[in-house]
C-alpha positions in Angstrom: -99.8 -35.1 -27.9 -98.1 -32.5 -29.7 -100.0 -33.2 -33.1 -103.2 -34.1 -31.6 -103.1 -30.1 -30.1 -102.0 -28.6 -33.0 -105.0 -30.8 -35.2 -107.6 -29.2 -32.4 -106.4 -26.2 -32.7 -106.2 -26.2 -36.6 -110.3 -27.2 -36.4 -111.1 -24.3 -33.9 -109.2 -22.1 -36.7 -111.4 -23.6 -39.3 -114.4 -23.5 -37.8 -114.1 -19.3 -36.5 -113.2 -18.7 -40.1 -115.6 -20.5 -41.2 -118.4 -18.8 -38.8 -116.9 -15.4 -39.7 -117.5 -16.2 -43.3 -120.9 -17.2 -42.8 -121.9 -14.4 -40.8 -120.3 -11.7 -43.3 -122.2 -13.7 -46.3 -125.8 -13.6 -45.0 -125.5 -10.1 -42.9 -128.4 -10.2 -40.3 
């Protein structure tokens, strides 16, 4: 259970950075 949290948590990392990235590279 332990690994299967920290995997979840590791795509929810991914994915905000990858949002944050996004949203500084085509500014609205």
């Amino acid at each position: 259970m332990a690994l299967h949290k920290t995997v979840a948590l590791s795509a929810v990392a991914a994915g905000i950075m990858l949002s944050l990235g996004a949203a500084q590279a085509t500014p609205l």
